[in-house]
C-alpha positions in Angstrom: 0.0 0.0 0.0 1.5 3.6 -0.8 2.1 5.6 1.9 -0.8 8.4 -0.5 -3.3 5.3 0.0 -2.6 5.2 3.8 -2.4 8.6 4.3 -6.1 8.7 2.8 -7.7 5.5 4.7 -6.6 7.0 7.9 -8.1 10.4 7.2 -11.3 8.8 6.3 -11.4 6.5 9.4 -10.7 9.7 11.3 -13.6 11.5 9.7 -16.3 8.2 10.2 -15.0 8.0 14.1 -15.2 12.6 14.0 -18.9 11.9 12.3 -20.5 9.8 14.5 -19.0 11.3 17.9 -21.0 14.7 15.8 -24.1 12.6 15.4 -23.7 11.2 19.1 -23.6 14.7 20.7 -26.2 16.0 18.7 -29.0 13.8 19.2 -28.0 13.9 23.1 -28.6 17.5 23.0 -31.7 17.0 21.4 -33.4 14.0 23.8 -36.6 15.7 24.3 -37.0 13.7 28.6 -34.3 14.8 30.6 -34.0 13.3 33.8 -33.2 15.4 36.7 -32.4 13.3 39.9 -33.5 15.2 42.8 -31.5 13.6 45.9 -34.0 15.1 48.7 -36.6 13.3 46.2 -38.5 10.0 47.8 -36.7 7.0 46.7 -38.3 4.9 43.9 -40.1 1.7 44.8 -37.9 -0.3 43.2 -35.0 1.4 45.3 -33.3 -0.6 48.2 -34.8 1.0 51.2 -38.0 2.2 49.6 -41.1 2.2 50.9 -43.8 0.1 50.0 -45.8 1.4 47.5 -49.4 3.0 48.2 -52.3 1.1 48.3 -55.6 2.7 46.9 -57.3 2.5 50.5 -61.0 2.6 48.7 -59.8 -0.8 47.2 -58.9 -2.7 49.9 -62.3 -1.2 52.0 -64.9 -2.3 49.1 -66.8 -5.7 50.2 -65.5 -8.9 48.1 -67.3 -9.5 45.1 -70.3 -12.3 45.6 -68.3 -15.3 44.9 -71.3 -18.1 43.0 -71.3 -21.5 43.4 -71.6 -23.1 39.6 -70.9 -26.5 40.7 -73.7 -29.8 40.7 -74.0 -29.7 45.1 -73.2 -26.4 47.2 -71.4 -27.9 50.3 -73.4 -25.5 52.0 -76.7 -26.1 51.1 -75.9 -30.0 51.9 -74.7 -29.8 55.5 -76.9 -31.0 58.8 -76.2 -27.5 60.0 -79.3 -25.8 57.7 -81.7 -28.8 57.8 -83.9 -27.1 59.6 -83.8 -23.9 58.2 -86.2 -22.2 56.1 -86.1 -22.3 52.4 -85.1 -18.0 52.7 -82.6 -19.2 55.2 -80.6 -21.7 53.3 -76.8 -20.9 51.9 -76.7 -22.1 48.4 -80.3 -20.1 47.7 -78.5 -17.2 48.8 -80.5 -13.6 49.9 -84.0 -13.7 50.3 -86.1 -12.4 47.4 -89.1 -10.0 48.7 -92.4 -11.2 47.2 -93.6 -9.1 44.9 -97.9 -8.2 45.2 -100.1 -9.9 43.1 -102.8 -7.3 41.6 -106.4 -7.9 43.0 -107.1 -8.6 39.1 -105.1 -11.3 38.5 -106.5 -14.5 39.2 -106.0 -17.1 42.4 -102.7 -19.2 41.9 -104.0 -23.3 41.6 -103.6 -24.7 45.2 -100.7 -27.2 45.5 -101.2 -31.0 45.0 -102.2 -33.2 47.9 -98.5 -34.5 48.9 -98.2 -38.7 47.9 -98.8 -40.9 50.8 -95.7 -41.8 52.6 -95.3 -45.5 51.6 -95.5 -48.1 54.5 -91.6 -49.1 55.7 -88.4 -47.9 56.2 -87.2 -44.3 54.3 -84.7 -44.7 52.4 -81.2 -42.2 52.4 -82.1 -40.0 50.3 -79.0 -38.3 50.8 -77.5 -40.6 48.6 -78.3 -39.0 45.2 -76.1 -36.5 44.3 -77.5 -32.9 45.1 -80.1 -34.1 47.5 -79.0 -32.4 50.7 -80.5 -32.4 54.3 -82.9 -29.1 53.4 -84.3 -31.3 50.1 -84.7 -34.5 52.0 -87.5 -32.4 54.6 -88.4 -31.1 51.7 -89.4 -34.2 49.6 -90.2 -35.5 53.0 -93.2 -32.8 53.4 -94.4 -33.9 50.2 -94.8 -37.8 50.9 -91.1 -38.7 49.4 -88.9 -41.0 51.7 -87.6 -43.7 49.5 -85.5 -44.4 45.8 -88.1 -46.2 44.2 -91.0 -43.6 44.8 -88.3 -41.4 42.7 -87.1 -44.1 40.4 -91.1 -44.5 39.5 -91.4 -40.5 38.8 -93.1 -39.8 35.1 -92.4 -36.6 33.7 -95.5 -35.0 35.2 -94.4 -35.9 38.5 -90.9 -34.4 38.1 -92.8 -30.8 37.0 -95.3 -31.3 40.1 -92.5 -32.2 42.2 -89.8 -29.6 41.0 -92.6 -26.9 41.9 -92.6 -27.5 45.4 -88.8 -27.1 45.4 -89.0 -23.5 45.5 -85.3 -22.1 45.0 -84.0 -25.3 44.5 -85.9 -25.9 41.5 -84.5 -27.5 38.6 -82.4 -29.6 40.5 -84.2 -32.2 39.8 -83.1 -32.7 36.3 -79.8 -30.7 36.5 -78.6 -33.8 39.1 -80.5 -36.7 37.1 -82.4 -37.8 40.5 -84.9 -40.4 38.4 -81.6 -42.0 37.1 -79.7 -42.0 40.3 -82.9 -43.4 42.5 -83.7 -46.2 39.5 -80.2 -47.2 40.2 -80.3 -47.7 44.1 -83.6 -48.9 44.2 -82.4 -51.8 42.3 -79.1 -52.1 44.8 -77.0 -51.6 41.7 -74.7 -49.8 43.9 -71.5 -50.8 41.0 -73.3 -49.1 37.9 -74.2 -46.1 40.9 -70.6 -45.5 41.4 -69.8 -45.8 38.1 -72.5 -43.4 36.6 -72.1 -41.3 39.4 -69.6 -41.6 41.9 -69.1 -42.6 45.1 -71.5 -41.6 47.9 -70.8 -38.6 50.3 
C-alpha cells in the first residue's frame, strides 16, 4: 500500500470516528425527557430501602365480590347445619327475594297438589343422590317422598309437580339426574351407581 493510499484510509477513518462522535452529541442535545435526579426526592419503589408502594385505600375497603357456586352440590346447602332452616334461610339459595304483590285482578294461583302418601316401611337415604341435601330430604319429606323407588317411578308429570314444590331449588331435579340416580339404588345396583355417578358422600 502507498504511503498516499494510507495517508487517505486514515483520514477517512478519522472522519467516520469525527462523524459519529457529531451525530452522538447531537442527538443527546436533542433528547426531548431529561431526567433530573432530585436527591432530597423520595426513593423509587424499586429502590433498596424504599417504601412500600401506596395502596388505593378505597380498594382494599370495598366488600368482596359475591363469589357463585356453579358446581352440581353447594357444600353448604348440603350440610346438617341448615336442615332445619327455612327455604329463605338456606346458603346455596343465597339472599331472600321480597315477594312481589299480586294485583287484585289477576287471578287465584291453583292450590298445590295433595302430597303422595308416605309409603308403609323404612325411608330410604335420600341423601344418597347426588345434590339431595338435608334441606331437600325435609323437603321431599313434606311432600310424601322418603324412598328411591318412589323417585325411580317419577313420570315426567311428577318431576314438573315435584320440581314446583322445590322452591329455590328448582331444577335440581333434572340438572342432578335424580330419576336416574334413584332407578339405580332402588335396584341395589350400587356398581353401575358409582360408576355413573360416583361414590357416595
Amino acid at each position: 500500500m502507498s504511503p498516499q493510499t494510507a495517508q487517505a484510509a486514515f483520514l477517512i477513518a478519522l472522519g467516520v470516528v469525527f462523524l459519529a462522535v457529531a451525530i452522538w452529541m447531537f442527538m443527546r442535545a436533542n433528547r426531548r425527557t431529561k431526567v433530573i435526579r432530585d436527591e432530597g426526592a423520595a426513593k423509587d419503589v424499586l429502590e433498596e430501602g424504599a417504601s412500600p408502594a401506596a395502596r388505593n385505600q378505597a380498594l382494599i375497603d370495598a366488600p368482596a365480590a359475591v363469589a357463585r357456586d356453579v358446581g352440581q352440590t353447594s357444600a353448604n346447602a348440603n350440610s346438617d347445619a341448615i336442615a332445619a332452616a327455612t327455604a329463605s334461610a338456606d346458603a346455596e339459595a343465597g339472599a331472600a327475594v321480597t315477594p312481589t304483590t299480586v294485583p287484585a285482578s289477576a287471578p287465584a294461583p291453583a292450590p298445590a297438589p295433595a302430597p303422595a302418601p308416605a309409603p308403609k316401611g323404612e325411608a330410604d337415604d335420600l341423601k344418597k343422590i347426588k345434590g339431595v341435601g338435608p334441606k331437600l330430604v325435609t323437603m321431599l319429606k313434606e311432600q310424601g317422598i322418603t324412598t328411591y323407588a318412589q323417585i325411580a317411578a317419577w313420570s315426567d308429570a311428577d318431576v314438573a309437580r315435584i320440581d314446583e314444590g322445590l322452591g329455590r331449588f328448582k331444577g335440581r331435579i333434572e340438572r342432578d339426574q335424580w330419576v336416574e340416580q334413584a332407578k339405580l339404588l332402588a335396584a341395589g345396583d350400587e356398581a353401575g351407581f358409582t360408576e355413573k355417578f360416583g361414590r357416595d358422600g
